[in-house]
C-alpha positions as YAML, in Angstrom:
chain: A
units: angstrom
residues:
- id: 1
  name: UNK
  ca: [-46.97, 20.04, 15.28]
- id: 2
  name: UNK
  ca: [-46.93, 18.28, 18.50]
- id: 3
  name: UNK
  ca: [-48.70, 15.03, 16.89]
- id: 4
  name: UNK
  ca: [-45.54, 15.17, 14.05]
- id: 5
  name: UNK
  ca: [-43.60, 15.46, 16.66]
- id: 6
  name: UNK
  ca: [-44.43, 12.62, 18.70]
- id: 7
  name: UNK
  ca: [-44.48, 10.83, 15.08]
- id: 8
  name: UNK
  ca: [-41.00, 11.63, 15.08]
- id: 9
  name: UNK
  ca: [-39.97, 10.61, 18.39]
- id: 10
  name: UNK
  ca: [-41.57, 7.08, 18.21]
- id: 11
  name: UNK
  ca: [-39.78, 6.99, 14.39]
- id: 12
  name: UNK
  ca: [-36.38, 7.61, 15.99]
- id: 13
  name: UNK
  ca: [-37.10, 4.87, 18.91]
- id: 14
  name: UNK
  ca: [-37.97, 2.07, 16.22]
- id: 15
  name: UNK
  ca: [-34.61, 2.92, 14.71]
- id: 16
  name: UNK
  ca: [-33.24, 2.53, 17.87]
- id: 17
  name: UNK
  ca: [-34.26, -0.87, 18.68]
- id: 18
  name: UNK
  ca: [-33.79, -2.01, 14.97]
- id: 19
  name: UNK
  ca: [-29.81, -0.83, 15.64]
- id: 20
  name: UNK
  ca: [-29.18, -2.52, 18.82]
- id: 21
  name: UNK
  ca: [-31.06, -5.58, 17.67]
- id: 22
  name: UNK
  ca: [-28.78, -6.22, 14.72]
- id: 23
  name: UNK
  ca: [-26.04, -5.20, 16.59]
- id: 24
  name: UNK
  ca: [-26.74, -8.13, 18.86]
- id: 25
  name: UNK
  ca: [-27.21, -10.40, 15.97]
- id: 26
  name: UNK
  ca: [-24.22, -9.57, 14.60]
- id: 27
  name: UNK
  ca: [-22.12, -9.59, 17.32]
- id: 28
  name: UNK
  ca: [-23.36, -13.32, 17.66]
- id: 29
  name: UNK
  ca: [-22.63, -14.71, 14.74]
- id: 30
  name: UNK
  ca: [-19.41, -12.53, 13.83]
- id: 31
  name: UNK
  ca: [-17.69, -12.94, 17.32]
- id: 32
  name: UNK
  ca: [-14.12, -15.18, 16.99]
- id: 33
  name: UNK
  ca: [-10.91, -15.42, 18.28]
- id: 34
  name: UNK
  ca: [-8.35, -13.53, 16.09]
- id: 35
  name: UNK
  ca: [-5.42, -15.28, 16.62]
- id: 36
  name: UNK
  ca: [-3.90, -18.91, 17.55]
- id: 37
  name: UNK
  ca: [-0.36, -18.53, 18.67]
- id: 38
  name: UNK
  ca: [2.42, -21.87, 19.00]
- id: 39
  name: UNK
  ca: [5.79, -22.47, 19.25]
- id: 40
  name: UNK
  ca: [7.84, -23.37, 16.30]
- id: 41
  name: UNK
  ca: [11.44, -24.38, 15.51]
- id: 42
  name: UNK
  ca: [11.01, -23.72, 12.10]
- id: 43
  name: UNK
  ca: [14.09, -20.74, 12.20]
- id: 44
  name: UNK
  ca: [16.32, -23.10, 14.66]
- id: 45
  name: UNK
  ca: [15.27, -22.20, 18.27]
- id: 46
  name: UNK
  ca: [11.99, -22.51, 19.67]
- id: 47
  name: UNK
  ca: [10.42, -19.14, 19.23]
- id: 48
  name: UNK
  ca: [6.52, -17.65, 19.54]
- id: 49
  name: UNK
  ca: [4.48, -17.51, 16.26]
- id: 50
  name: UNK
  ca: [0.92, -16.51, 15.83]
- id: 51
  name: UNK
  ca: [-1.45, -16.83, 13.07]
- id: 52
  name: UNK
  ca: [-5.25, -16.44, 12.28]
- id: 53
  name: UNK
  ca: [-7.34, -19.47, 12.78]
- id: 54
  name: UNK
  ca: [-7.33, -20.47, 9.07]
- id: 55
  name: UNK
  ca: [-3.67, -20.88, 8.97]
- id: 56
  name: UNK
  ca: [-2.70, -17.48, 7.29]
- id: 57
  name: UNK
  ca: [-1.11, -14.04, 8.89]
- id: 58
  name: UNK
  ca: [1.71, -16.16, 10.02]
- id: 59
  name: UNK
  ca: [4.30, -13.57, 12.44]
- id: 60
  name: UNK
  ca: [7.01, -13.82, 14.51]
- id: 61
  name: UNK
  ca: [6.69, -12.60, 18.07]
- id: 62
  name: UNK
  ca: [9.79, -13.58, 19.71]
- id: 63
  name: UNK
  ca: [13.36, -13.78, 18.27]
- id: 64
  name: UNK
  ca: [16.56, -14.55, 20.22]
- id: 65
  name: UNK
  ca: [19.03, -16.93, 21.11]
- id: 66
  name: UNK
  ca: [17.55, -19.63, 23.25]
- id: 67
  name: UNK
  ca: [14.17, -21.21, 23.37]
- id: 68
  name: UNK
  ca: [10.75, -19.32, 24.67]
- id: 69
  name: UNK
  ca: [7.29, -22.09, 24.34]
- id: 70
  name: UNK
  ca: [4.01, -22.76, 25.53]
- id: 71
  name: UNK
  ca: [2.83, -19.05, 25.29]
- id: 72
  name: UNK
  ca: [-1.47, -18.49, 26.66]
- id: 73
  name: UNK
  ca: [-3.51, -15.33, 26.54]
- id: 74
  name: UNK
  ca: [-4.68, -13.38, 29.09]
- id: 75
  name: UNK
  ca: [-8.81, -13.37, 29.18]
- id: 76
  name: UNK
  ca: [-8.54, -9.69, 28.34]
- id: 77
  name: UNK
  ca: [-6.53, -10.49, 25.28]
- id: 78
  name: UNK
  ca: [-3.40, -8.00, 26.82]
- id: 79
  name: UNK
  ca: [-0.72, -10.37, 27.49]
- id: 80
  name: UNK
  ca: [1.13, -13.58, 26.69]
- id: 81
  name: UNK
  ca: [2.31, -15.75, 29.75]
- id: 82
  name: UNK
  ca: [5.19, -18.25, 27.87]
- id: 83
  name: UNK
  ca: [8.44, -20.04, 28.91]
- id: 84
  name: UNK
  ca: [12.00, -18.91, 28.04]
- id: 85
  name: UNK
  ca: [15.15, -21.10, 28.68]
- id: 86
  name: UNK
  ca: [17.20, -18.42, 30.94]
- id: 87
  name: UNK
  ca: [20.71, -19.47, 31.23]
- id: 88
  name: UNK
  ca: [19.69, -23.06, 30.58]
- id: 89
  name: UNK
  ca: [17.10, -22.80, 33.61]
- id: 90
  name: UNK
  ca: [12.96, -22.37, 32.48]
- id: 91
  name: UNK
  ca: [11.55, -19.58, 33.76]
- id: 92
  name: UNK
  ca: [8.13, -17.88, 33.52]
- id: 93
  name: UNK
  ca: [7.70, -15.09, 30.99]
- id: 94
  name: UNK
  ca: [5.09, -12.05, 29.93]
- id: 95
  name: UNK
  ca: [4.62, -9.53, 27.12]
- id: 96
  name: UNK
  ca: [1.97, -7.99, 25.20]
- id: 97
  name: UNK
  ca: [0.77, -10.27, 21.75]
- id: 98
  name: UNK
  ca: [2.95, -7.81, 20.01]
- id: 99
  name: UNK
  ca: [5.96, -8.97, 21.49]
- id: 100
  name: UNK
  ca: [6.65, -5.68, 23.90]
- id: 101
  name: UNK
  ca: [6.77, -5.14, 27.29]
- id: 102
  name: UNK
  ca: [8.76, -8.28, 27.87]
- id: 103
  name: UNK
  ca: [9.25, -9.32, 31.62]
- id: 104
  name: UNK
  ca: [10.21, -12.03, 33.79]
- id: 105
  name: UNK
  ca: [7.24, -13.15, 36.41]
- id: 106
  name: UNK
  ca: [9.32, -16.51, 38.25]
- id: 107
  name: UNK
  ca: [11.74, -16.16, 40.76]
- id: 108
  name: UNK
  ca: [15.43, -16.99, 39.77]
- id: 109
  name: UNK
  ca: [15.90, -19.32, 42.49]
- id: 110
  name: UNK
  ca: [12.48, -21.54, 40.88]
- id: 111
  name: UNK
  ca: [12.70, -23.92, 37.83]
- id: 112
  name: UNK
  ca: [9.22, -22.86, 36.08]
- id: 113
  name: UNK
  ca: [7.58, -23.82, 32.89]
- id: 114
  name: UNK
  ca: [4.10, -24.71, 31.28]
- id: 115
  name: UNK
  ca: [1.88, -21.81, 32.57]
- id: 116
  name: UNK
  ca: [-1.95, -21.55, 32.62]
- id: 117
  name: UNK
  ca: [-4.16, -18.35, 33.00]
- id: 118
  name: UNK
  ca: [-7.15, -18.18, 35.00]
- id: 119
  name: UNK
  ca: [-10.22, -17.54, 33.13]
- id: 120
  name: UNK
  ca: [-10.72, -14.42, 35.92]
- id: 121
  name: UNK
  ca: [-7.29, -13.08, 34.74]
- id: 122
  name: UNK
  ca: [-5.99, -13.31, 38.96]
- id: 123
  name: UNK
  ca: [-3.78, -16.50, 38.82]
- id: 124
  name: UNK
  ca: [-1.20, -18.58, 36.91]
- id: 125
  name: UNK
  ca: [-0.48, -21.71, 37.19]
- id: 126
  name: UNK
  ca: [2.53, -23.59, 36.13]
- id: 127
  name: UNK
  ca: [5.06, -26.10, 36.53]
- id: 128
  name: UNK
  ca: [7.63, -25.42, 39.34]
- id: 129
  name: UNK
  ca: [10.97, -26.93, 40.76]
- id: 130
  name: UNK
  ca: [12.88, -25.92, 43.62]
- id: 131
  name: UNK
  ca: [15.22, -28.64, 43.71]
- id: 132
  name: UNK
  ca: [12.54, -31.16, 45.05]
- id: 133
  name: UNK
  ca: [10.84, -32.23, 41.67]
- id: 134
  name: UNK
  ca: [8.36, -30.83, 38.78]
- id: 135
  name: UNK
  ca: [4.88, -29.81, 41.19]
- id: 136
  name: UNK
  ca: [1.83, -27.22, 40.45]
- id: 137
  name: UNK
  ca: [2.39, -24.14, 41.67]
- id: 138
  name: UNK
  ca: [-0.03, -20.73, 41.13]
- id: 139
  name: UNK
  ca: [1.07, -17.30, 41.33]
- id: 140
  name: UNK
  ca: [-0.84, -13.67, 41.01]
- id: 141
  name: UNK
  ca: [-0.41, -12.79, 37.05]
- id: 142
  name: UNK
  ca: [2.19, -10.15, 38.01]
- id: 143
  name: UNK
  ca: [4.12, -12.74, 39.55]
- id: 144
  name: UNK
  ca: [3.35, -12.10, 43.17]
- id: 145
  name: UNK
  ca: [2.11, -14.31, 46.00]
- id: 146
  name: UNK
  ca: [3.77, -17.88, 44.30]
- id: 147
  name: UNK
  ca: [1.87, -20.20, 46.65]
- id: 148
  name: UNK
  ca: [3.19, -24.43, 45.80]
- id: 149
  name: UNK
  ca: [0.09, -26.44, 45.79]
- id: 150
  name: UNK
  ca: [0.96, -29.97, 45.39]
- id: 151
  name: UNK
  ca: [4.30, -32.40, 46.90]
- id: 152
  name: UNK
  ca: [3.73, -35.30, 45.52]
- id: 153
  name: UNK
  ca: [5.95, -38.40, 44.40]
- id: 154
  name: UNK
  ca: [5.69, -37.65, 41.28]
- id: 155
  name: UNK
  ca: [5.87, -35.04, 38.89]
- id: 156
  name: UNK
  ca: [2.88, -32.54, 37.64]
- id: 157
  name: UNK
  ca: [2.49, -30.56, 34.06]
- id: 158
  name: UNK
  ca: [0.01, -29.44, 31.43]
- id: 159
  name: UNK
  ca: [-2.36, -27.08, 33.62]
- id: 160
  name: UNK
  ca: [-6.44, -25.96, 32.66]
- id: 161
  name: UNK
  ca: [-8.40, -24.20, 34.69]
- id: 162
  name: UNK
  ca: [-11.99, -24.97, 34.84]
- id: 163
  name: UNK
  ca: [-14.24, -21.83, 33.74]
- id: 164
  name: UNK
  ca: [-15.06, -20.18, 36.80]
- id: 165
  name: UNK
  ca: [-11.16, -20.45, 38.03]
- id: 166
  name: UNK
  ca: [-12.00, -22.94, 41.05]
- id: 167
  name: UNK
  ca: [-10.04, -26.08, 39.99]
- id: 168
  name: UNK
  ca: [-7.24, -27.15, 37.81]
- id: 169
  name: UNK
  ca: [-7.00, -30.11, 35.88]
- id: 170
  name: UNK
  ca: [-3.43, -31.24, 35.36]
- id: 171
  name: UNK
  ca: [-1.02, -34.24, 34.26]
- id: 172
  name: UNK
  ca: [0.62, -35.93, 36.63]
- id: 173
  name: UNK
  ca: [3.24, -38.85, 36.39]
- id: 174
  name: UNK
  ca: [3.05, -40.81, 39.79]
- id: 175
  name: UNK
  ca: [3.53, -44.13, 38.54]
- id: 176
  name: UNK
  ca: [4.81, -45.83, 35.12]
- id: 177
  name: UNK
  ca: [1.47, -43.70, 33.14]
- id: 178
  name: UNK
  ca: [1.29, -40.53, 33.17]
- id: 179
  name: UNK
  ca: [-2.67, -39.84, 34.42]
- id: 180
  name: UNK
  ca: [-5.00, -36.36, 34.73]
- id: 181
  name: UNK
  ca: [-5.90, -35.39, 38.30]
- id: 182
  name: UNK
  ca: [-8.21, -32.47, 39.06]
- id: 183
  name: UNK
  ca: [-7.14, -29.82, 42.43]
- id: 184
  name: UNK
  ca: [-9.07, -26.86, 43.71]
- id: 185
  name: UNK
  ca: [-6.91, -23.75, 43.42]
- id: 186
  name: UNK
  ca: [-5.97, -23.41, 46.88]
- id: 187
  name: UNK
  ca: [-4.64, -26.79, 46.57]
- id: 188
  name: UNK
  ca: [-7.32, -29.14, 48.49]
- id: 189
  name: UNK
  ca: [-9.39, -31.76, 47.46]
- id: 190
  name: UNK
  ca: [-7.26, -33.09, 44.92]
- id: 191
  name: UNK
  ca: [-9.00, -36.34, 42.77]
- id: 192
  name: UNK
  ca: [-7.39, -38.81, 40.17]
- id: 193
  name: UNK
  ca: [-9.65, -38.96, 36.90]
- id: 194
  name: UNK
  ca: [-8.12, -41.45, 34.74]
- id: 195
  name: UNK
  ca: [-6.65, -44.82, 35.35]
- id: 196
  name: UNK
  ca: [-5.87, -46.64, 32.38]
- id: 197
  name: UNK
  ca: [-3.66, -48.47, 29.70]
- id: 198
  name: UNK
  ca: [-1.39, -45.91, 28.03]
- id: 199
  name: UNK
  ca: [-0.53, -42.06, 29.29]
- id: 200
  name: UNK
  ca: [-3.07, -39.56, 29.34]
- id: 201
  name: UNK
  ca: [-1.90, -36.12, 29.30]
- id: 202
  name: UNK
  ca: [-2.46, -31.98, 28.29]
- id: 203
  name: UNK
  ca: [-5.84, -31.77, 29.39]
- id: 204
  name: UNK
  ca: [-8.12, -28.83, 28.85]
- id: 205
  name: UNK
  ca: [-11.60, -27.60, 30.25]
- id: 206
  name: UNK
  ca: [-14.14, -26.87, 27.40]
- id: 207
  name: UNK
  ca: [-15.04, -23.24, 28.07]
- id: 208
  name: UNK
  ca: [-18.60, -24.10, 29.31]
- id: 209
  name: UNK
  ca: [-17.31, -26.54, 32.05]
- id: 210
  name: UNK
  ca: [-18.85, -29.66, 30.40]
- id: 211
  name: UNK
  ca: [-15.97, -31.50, 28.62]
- id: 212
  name: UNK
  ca: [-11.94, -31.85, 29.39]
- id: 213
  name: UNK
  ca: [-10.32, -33.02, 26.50]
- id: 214
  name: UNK
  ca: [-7.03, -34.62, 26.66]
- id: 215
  name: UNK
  ca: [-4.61, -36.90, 24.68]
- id: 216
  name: UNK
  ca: [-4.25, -40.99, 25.20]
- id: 217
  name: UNK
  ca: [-2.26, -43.62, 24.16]
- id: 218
  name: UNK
  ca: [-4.96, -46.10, 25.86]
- id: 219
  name: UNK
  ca: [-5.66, -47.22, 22.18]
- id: 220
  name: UNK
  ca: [-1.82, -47.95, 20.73]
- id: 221
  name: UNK
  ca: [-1.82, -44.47, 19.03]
- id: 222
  name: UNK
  ca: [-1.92, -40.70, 20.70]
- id: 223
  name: UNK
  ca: [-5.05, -39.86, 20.40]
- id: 224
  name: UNK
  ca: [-7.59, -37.44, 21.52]
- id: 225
  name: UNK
  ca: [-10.27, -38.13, 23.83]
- id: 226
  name: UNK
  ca: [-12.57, -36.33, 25.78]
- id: 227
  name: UNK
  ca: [-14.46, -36.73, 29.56]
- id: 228
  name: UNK
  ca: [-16.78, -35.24, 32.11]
- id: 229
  name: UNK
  ca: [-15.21, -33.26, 34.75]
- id: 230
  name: UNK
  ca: [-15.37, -35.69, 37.18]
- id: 231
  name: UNK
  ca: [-14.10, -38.30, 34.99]
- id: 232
  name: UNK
  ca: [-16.78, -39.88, 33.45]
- id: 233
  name: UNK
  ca: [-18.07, -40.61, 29.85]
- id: 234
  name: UNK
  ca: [-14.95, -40.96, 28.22]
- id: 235
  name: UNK
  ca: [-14.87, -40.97, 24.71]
- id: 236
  name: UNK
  ca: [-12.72, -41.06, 21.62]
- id: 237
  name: UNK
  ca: [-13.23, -37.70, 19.15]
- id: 238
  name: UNK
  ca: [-10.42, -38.38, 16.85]
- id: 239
  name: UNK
  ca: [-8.49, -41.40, 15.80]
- id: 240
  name: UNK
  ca: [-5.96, -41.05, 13.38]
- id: 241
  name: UNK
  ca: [-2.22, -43.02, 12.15]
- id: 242
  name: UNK
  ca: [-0.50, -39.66, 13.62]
- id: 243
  name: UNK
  ca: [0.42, -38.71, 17.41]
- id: 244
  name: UNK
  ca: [-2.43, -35.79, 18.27]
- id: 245
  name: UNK
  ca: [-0.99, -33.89, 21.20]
- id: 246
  name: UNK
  ca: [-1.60, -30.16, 23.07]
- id: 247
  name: UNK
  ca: [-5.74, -30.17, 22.42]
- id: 248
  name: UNK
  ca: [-6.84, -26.34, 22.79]
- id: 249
  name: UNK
  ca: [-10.66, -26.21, 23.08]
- id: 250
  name: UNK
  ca: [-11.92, -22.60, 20.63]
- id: 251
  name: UNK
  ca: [-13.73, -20.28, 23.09]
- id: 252
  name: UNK
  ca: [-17.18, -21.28, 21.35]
- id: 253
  name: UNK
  ca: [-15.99, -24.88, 22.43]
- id: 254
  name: UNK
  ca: [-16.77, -26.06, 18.95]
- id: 255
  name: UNK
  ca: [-13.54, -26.51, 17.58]
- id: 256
  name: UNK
  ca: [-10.05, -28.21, 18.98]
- id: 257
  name: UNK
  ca: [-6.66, -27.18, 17.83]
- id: 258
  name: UNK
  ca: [-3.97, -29.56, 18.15]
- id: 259
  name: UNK
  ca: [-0.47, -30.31, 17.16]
- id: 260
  name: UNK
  ca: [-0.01, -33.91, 15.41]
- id: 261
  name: UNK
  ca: [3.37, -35.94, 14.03]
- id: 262
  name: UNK
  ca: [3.72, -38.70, 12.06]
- id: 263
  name: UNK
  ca: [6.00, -40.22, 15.21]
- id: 264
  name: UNK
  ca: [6.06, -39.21, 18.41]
- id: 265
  name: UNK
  ca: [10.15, -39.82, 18.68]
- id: 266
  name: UNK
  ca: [10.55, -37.13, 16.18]
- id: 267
  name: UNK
  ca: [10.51, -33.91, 15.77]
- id: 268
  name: UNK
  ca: [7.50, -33.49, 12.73]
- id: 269
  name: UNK
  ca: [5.16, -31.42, 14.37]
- id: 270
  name: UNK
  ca: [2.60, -29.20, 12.39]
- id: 271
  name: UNK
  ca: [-1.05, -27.58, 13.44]
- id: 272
  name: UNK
  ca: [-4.36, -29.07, 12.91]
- id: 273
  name: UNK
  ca: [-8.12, -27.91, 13.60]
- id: 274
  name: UNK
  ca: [-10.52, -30.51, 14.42]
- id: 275
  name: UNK
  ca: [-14.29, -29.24, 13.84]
- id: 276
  name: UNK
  ca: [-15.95, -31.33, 16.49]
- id: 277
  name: UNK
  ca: [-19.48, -31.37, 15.03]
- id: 278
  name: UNK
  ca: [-18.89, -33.56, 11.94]
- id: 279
  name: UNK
  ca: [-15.05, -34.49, 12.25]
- id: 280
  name: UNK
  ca: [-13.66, -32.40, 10.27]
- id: 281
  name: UNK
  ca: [-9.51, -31.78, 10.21]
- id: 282
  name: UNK
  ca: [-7.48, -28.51, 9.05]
- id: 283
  name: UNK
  ca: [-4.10, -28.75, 8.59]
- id: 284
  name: UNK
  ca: [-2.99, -25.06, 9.67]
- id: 285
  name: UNK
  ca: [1.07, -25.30, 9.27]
- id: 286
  name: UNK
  ca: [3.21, -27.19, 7.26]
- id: 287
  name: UNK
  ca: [6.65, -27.17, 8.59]
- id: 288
  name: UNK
  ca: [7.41, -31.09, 9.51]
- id: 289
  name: UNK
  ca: [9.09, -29.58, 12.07]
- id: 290
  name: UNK
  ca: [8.17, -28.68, 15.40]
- id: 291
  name: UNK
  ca: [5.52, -26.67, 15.43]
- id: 292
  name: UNK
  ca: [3.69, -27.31, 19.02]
- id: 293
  name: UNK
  ca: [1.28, -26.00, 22.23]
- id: 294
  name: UNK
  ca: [-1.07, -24.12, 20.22]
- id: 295
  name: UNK
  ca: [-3.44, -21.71, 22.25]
- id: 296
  name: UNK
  ca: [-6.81, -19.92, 20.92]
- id: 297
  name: UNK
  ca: [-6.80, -16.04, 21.77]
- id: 298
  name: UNK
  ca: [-10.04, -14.90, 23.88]
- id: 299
  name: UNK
  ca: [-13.27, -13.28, 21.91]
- id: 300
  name: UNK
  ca: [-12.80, -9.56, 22.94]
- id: 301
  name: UNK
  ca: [-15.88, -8.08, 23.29]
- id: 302
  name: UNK
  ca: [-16.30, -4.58, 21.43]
- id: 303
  name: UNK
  ca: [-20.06, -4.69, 20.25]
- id: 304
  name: UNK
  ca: [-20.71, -2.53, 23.34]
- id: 305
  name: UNK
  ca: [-18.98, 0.32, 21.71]
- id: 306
  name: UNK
  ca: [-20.67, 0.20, 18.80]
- id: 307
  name: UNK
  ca: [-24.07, -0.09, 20.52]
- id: 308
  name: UNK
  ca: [-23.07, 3.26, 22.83]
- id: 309
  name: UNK
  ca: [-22.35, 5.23, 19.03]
- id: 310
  name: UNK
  ca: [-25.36, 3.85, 17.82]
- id: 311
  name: UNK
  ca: [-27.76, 4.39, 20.67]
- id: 312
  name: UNK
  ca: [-25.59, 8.44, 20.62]
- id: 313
  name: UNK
  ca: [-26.53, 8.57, 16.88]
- id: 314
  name: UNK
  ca: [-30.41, 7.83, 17.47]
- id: 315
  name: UNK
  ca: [-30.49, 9.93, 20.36]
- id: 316
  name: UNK
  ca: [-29.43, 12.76, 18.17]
- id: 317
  name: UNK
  ca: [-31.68, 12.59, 16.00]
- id: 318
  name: UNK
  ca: [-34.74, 12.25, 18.15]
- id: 319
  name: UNK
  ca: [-32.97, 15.19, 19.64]
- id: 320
  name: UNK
  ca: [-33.17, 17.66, 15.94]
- id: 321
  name: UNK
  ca: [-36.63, 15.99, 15.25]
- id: 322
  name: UNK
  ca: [-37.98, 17.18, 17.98]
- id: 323
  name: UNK
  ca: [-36.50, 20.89, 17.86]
- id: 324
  name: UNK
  ca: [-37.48, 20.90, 14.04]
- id: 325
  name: UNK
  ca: [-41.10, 20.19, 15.08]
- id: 326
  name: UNK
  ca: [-41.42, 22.31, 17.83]
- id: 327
  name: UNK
  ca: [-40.63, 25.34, 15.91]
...
């Protein structure tokens, strides 16, 4: 009985391993973002949409009288950081991706717009203007501690934070272009990364730290381009006739979602995925309207709730194998 029994035991423990092997295959391949919200004026104001990333599920998460924009996720997948037009003023917004639990973060005494998330989930950083001009500011993601980080001549917008939420890369306008500089988060060290014909602008850090991608008019069109951190190998990823603006690397970096018009001057925005190994383009909306700022939502990681019922249902098992044998 005891040699069935130990049969039993080291049956149970290969059924084990098989489980949390396939759950670790699975949770590979099967792991993507669920949603991509943007901004759309497709019902008059500017309001919050979301969708899935093939275009479909299309719902409405904010609805009033005014304009709310630019809306990122929280790493944890819990909130939505956005803009909302208060009494003409920009201020600095969060609720959950349902559309509850709405509340102001910005003081009402600061002009604030175009917010960024850390990838740690402790800071945002955004836009800011106290009656001195447009400069990056960070605050804690419940709005305390608003520190000001830069006072330049110029004025700053389209934040990224690189992956391990030590630097931001950001736009800056200090001249007649409109160029990408990168700053640590406490504000210091502060470096200029492009320099050329044409405005560069909304930068973003690929999600393993080795690409910023960011839009250019250095060729006569808007398009997208990509570079190294510190500025180097830049490189063209997509021409086309259209203006491609507000690049959003996918968590798994292998995908960019953009918003693209047929003019810049007008308002004939609509969504587009751009599969960056082969080239190939989604059209995800089709408003020709102003559909704009398009953010991915974070891969929330569940497998390890499976694995803890799985590894609960083997150990159960072993468990009644081993009382039926021993009697």
């Amino acid at each position: 009985m005891r040699y069935l029994s130990s049969l039993g035991f080291i049956f149970a423990s290969l059924i084990l391993l098989f489980l949390t092997a396939t759950l670790a295959v699975v949770r590979t391949q099967s792991a993507q973002p669920a949603w991509i919200t943007f901004t759309s004026s497709r019902d008059h104001d500017k309001e919050i949409y979301r969708m899935r990333p093939d275009g479909t599920g299309l719902k409405r998460l904010t609805n009033r009288i005014g304009n709310d924009w630019g809306a990122v996720w929280s790493p944890d997948g819990q909130w939505l950081i956005f803009t909302r037009n208060e009494n003409g003023d920009p201020a600095i917004y969060g609720m959950h991706p349902n559309g509850t639990h709405l509340q102001r973060l910005t003081p009402p005494e600061l002009k604030a717009w175009s917010p960024a998330i850390s990838p740690n989930g402790d800071w945002v950083a955004f836009a800011g203007d106290n009656g001195m001009g447009a400069e990056l500011y960070r605050m804690r993601i419940d709005g305390r501690a608003t520190q000001q980080l830069t006072a330049s001549d110029g004025e700053e917008w389209a934040f990224s934070w690189s992956p391990d939420s030590r630097q931001i890369v950001f736009t800056s306008r200090r001249n007649s272009n409109a160029d990408i500089f990168v700053i640590n988060a406490d504000g210091s060290n502060e470096r200029q990364l492009t320099d050329g014909r044409g405005s560069d602008s909304s930068p973003t850090w690929s999600s393993d730290g080795s690409w910023i991608i960011f839009a250019s008019e250095r060729g006569g069109d808007v398009d997208l381009y990509r570079m190294r951190p510190d500025g180097s190998d830049q490189q063209r990823v997509l021409q086309s006739p259209l203006s491609d603006w507000d690049p959003q690397f996918s968590p798994d970096g292998r995908q960019v979602v953009f918003a693209s018009s047929h003019s810049f001057r007008t308002d004939t925005w609509d969504i587009y995925a751009l599969q960056l190994d082969g080239g190939h383009v989604r059209r995800l909306t089709r408003t020709y309207l102003d559909d704009r700022f398009p953010a991915w939502s974070p891969i929330i990681d569940k497998s390890w709730q499976k694995g803890w019922f799985a590894m609960t249902g083997c150990l159960l098992i072993v468990g009644g194998l081993r009382l039926r044998y021993q009697r």
